[in-house]
N, C-alpha and C positions, 0 to 999 in steps of 0.2 A: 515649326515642323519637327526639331531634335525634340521637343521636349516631348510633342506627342506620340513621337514614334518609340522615346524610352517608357514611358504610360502604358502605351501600349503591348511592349516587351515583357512590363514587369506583373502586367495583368494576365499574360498569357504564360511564364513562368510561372507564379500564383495556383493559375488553372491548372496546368500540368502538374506540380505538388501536390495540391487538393484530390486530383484524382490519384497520385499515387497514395497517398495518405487514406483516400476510403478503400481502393483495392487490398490494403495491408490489414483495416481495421475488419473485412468480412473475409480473411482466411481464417488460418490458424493458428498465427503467430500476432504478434504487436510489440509495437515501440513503447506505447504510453498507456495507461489505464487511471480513470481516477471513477471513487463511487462509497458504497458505505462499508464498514465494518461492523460485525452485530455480535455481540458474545457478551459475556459477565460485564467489559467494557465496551461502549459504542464508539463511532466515530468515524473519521472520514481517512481513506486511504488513496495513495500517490503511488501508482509504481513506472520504473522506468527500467528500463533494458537501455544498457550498456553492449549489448552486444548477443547473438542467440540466446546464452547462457547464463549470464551474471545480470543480477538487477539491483535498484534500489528500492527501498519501501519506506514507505514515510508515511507515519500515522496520527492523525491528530485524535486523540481519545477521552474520554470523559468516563467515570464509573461514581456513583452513589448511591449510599445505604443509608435513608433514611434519618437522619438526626442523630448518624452516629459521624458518619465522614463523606469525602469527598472528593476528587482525585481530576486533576487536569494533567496530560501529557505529550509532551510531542518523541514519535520515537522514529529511529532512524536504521534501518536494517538491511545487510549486505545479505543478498540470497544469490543462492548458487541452482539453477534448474535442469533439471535431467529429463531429458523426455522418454516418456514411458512407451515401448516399441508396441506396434499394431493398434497404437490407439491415438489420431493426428488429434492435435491438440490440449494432449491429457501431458502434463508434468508432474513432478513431484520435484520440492527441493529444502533447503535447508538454507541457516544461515546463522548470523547475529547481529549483532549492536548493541544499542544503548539508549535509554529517555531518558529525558529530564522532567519536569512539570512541577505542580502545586500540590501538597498533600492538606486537605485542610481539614480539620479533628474538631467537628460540630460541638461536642460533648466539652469542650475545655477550652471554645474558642479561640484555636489555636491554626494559625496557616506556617508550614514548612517547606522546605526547598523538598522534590522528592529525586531521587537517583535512581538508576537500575540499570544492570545488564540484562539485553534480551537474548532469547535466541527464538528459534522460529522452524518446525517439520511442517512440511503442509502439499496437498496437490492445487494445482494450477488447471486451471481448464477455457479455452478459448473457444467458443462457439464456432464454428464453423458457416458464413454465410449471415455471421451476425455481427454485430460490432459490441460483443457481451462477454464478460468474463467475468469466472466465478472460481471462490478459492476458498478450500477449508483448512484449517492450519491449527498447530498448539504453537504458541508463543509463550511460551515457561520464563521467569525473569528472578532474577537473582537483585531483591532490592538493599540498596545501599543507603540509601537516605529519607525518610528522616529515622526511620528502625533498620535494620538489617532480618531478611528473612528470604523463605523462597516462596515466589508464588507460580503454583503450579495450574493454577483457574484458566490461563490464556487461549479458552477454544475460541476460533471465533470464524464467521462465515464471512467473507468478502464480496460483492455483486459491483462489480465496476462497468462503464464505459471504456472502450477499447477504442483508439485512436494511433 
């Protein structure tokens, strides 16, 4: 009888999270978002809210040209979000970090460690009534490994699940 009645507790705790979690996912705010990123590099993006304001971003990316290189990264990005007044849902923010990944140089059959500082401008926007978010950004990067240079290419569109 204890065992069914803690079952049953933990099943109805469960339910109650569940519905606070889709109530959160169709306003205008969110906890969590995961879905694709699409610019010069594609990939798949992770963000988390740490709090109204501060989030994390974590991005698994891939970019190639042809028979010349090739580029795998995972990157890691502290963003700071402001909400932009008279418009519920609409942010803009800012931020930085840093990737790591694989540089790999088709032309010399060469694979390298790759490095880089990121940073990151971009607006934020959460559907209202929907569990969708969508984010357009530059992410500018100062590479460190296996060359040193800046690449300033980093536009890229984000269409996430909001949860």
């Amino acid at each position: 009888m204890k065992k069914l009645f803690l079952l049953l507790l933990l099943i109805g705790s469960f339910g109650l999270f569940q519905q606070e979690a889709k109530a959160q996912a169709l306003g205008t705010d969110y906890n969590n978002a995961i879905g694709g990123r699409f610019g010069i590099a594609n990939g798949i993006t992770f963000k988390h809210f740490m709090n109204n304001n501060d989030a994390l971003d974590f991005i698994v990316n891939f970019k190639s040209k042809k028979n010349q290189y090739s580029t795998f990264r995972i990157i890691g990005l502290y963003e700071k979000h402001i909400p932009i007044n008279d418009a519920p849902g609409l942010k803009w923010y800012y931020g930085g970090g840093g990737g790591i990944g694989v540089y790999d140089d088709k032309r010399a059959d060469n694979s390298e460690v790759a490095l880089s500082l990121d940073g990151v401008l971009g607006l934020d926007y959460k559907f209202n009534g929907a569990p969708i978010n969508v984010s357009l950004d530059w992410k500018p990067a100062l590479e460190l490994a296996p060359d040193t240079g800046f690449d300033a290419e980093g536009f890229g569109l984000a269409i996430r699940f909001a949860f």
